[in-house]
N, C-alpha and C positions, 0 to 999 in steps of 0.2 A: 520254729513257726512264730510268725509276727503276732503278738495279741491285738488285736482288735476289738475297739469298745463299742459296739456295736449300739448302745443301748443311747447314744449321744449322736450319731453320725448321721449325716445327710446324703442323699442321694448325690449330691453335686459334691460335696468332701469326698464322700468314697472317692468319686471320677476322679478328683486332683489328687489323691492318693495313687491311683492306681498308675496312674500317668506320670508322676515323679517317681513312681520303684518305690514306695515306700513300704506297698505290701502286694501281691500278685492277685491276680483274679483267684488263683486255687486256695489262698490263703485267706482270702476274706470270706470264700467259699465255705470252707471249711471252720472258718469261727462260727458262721451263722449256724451251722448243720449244729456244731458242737453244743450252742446258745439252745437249738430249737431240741434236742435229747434233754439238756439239762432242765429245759423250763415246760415245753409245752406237756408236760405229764399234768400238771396244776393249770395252765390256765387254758390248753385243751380248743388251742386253734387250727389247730392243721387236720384236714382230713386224713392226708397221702404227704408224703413227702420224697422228693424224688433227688434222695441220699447220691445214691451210683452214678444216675443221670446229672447230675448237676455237678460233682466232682471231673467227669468225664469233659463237661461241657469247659467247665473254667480250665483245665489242663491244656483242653485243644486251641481255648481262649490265647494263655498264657502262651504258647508254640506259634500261632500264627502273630504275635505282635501285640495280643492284649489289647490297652487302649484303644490303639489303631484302627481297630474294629468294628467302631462303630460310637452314637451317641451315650449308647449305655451299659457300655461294654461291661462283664462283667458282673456289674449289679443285678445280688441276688433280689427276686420281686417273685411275690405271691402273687396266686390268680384264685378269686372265689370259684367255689363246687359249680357253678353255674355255665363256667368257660369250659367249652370242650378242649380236651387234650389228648392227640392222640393215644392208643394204649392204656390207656387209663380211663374209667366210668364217671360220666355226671353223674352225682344222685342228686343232686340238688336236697340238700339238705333233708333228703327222706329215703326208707324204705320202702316206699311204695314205686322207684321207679325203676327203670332196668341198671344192672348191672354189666351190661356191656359196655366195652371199651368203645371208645370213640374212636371213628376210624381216619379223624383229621383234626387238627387243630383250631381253634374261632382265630376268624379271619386279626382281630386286633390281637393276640395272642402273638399269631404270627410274626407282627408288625414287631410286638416287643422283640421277639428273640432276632429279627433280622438286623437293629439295631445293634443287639450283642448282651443284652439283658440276658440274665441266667436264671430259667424260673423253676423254685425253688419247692416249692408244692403246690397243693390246692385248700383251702382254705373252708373251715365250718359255715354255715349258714341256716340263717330261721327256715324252718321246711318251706318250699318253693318257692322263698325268697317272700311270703307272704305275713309279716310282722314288722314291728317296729319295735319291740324291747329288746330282740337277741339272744333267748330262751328256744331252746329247741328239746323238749323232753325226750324226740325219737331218739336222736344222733348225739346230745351232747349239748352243752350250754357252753360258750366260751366267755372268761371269766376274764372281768375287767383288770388288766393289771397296774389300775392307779390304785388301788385299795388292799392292802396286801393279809390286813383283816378280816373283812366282811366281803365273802363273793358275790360282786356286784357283776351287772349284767354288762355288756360293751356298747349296746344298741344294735337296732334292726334295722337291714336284714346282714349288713358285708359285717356281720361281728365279727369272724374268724380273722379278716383280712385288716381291721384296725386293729385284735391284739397282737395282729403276727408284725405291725411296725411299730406300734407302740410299743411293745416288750425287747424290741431289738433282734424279732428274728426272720424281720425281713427289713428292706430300705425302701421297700414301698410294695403296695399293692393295689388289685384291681380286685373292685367292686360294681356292683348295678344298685341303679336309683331308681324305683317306681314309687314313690313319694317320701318318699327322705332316708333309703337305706343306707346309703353312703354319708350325709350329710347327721345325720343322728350320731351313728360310730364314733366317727370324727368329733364331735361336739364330745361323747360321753370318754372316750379317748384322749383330746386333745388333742389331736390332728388336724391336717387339711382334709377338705371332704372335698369331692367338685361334682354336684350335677350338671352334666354337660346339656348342651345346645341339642335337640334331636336334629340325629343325621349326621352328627361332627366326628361320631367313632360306629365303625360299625357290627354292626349284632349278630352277624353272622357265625352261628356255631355258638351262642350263649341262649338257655334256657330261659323259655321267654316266661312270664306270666302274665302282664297285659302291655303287648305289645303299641298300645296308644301311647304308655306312658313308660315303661321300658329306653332306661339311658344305660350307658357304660360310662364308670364313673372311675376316681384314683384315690386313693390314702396315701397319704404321704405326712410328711415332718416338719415341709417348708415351701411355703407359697412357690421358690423356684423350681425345688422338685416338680410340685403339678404341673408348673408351664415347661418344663423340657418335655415330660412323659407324654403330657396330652401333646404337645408337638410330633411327636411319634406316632401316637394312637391315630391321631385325626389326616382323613383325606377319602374322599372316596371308593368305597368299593362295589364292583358290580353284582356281588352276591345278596347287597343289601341295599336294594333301589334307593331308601330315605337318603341315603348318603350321597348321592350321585350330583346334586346342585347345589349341594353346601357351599360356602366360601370358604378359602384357603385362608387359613387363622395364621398368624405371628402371635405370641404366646409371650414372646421373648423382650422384641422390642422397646414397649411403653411399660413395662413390668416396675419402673421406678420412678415412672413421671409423675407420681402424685394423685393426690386430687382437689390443686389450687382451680376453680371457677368450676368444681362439680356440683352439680344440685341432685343433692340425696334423700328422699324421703324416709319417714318414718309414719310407725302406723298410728292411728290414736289412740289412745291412754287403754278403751275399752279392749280393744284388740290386743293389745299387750297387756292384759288383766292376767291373763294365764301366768304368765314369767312371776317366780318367785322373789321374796324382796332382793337375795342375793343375786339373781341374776341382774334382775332389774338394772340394780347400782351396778355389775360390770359391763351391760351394755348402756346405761347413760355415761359410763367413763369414757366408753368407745365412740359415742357419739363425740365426745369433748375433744377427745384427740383428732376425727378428721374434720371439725369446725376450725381446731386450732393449725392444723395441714392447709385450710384455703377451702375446704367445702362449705357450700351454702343450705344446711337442712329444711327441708322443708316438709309439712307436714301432707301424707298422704292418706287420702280415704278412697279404699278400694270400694269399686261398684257393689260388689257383693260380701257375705260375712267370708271370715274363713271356713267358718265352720257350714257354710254355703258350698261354699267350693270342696272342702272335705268332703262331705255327703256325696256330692255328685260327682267326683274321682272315685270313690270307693264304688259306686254302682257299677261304673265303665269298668274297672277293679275286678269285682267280681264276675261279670258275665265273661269278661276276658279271659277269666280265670277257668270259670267253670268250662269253657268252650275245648279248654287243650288236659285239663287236669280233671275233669269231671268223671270222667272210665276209673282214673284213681282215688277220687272221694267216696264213689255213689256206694259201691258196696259193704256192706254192715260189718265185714270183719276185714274195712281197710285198713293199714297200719299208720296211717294218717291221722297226725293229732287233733283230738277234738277240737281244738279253738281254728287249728288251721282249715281243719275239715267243713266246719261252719260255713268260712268265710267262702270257702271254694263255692260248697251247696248253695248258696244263697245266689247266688247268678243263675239258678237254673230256674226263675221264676223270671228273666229278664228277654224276651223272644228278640226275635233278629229286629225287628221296626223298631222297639223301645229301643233296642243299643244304636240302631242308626238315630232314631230320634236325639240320642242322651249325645253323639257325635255332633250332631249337626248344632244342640246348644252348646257345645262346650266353642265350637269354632266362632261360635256369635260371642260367646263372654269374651274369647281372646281378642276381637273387636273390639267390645266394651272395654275391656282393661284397658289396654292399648292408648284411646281414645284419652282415657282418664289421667293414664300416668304420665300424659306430655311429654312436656322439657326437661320432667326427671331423668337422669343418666343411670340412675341405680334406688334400690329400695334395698334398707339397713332394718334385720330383727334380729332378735334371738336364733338362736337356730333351737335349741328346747328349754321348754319353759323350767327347767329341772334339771341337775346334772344326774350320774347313773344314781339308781334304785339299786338295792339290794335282791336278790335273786329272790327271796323269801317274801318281797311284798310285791313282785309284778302283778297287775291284773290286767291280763289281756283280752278286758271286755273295755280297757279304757284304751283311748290315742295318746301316744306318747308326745308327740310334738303338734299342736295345729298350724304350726309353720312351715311343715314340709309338703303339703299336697298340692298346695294350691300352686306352687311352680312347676310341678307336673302337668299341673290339668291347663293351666295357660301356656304350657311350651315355652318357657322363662327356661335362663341358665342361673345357676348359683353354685359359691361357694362357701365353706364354712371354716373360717379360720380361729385358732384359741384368741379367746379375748381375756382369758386371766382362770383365777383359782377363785372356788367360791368359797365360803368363813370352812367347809366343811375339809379343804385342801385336794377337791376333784376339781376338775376341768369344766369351763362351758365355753360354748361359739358362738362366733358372731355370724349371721348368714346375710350374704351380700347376693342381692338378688337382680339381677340385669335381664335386660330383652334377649329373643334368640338371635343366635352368633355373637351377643360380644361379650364372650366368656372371658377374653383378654381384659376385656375394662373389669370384671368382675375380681378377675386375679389381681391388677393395678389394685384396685381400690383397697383388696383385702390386706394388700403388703404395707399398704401403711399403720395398718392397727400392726402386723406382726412384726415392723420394723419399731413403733412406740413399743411395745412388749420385750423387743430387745433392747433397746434402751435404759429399759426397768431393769434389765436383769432377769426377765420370767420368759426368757425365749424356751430355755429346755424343758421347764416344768419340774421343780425337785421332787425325786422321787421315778421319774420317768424309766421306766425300764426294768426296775429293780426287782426280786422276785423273792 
């Protein structure tokens, strides 16, 4: 049996591996299975693990031709508790939902495995999907593995599915963003995060929570990984009407053009008061590197605060929530964790007018924004103001990032790529924030921090994987 280092490899390496005979689909199959018994005991990402199934898959892989197969043939890939999969139950990170198997797979699911993706389990998450630190007291908390010390949280909500690639025991996974769950992970991980474009992947057969702001999102290692996967993920499907007028995205093409004559905003000083001195200093580095690329910075004042916009995503938030999850809060001996249970109850004070009212402002701010942010091509922040916290000092009465909502609530795309180590030797990101559909400029823009980082020598992250 080939060793494979799993805890180094890129979704696009694996491919050219698998494709020169270096190693078979059953045999990188079987490292990851090996990797995810010997570690996930400690850092406690995987809900289900689909051992027999995924052996089975890579073997029939390996007979019919392997590579040949398809875009990502082979490659094992997590999917969060959110994705249905046949056979197997959502719980969406709670016991308060049913335990029945699903009797079909979510439609981008699909998508993966028709490529030739081999998916490998399903993945822990904050109870329905409704947190940002990554702490789940029902099901399990999965534990950061850049810290091999102090159990640090991963972030919320795709926690399971950033420690399943960060640790090396998957090549990538699928997450959902309803205001920064993908994008936080990634940052407190070291990963690529991507909230997609709404409508660019569809939702069909993934547990919704508020469907206004509800993305399907990816984890991965390296800005090319996300552009191959979301070329997969993304195109129309008729089970999920948002998706039917998209635009057909290239992912791939401009992925190294640069960003010589881009004009990129930044927020002002008071807006990025949150970010810690340490992050500070590695996103003004990251500013110096795409000024020194040919980008033109330019200073942006959004119409409203963040914490404007926060506020009034979390309302939309909540009534969304309580409308499909409410039968599972309302009862006194639900098993529904108090902080989650809160948040759910609190939309049942929000009637049908208010949430159409609270719709019809949000569609007026995305005018306003819009309006304001011109001839900017992209908007550069932090992605949290903080790298991971220790499990012992979450408080889930605070917000973890004010970075992440507001590109939910304006129908913005973003990505979040590592822009270095903070003095503490953890991870933070940088979040490159673009208009809807041009997630492709988003991924552009963000490969130039991650190609300066390779540069440095800090592409892997020392310490990445290790357990």
């Amino acid at each position: 049996m080939v060793e494979v280092d799993l805890a180094r490899l890129s979704a696009e390496t694996a491919s050219a591996h698998l494709a020169g005979g270096t190693f078979s689909c059953e045999e990188l199959t079987a490292s990851t299975l090996d990797r995810i018994e010997k570690c996930d005991g400690r850092l406690h990402a995987y809900v289900c693990v689909f051992r027999k199934q995924a052996l089975n898959k890579a073997r029939e892989l390996d007979r019919c031709g392997g590579f040949a197969a398809g875009r990502l043939t082979g490659l094992p890939i997590a999917i969060k508790d959110l994705f249905d999969y046949a056979g197997f139950p959502t719980r969406a990170g709670s016991r308060a939902t049913s335990d029945r198997n699903a009797g079909s797979t979510a439609s981008c699911v699909r998508r993966l495995e028709a490529a030739g993706a081999n998916i490998i389990g399903k993945t822990h998450t904050v109870e329905f999907a409704f947190g940002g630190w990554g702490a789940n007291p029902v099901m399990g908390t999965p534990r950061n593995p850049r810290d091999r010390k102090i159990y640090r949280v991963a972030g919320g909500s795709s926690s399971g599915s950033a420690v399943a690639v960060a640790s090396g025991m998957a090549l990538a996974a699928l997450g959902t963003d309803t205001g920064g769950s993908v994008r936080t992970p990634a940052s407190f991980c070291g990963l690529v995060g991507t909230k997609t474009s709404p409508g660019l992947i569809s939702r069909q057969g993934v547990f919704p929570l508020c469907p206004t702001h509800d993305t399907v999102g990816t984890l991965t290692r390296t800005i090319r990984d996300a552009a191959r996967i979301l070329g997969v993920l993304s195109g129309p499907d008729p089970d999920d009407p948002v998706t039917l007028n998209v635009p057909k995205l290239d992912f791939m093409t401009s992925l190294d053009d640069g960003v010589n004559g881009l004009q990129i905003g930044v927020l002002e000083d008071a807006a990025l008061a949150p970010a810690s001195p340490d992050i500070n200093g590695l996103y003004q580095r990251s500013l110096k590197t795409l000024r020194l690329a040919g980008a033109e910075i330019r200073l942006c004042t959004l119409p409203q605060s963040l914490m404007h916009y926060l506020e009034d995503s979390g309302r939309i938030m909540s009534a969304e929530s309580y409308a499909r999850l409410g039968s599972l809060a309302e009862p006194e001996d639900s098993p529904v964790d108090p902080a989650i249970r809160d948040r759910v109850l609190a939309g049942s004070a929000v009637s049908q007018d208010e949430h159409a009212t609270m719709l019809s402002l949000r569609k007026r701010a995305q005018e306003v924004f819009l309006a304001n942010f011109g001839e900017l091509d992209a908007l550069v922040t932090p992605t949290c103001p903080n790298t991971a916290v220790a499990l012992s000092d979450v408080d889930e009465s605070k917000i973890v990032t004010p970075f992440g909502r507001f590109v939910n609530y304006l129908d913005l795309a973003a990505v979040s790529v590592p822009m270095g180590l903070a003095s503490n030797r953890l991870p933070a990101g940088l979040q490159v924030v673009v208009r809807k559909y041009d997630d492709a400029l988003a991924l552009q823009i963000a490969r130039v921090v991650e190609k300066s980082m390779c540069d440095q020598g800090n592409s892997d992250f020392d310490g990445i994987g290790k357990t």
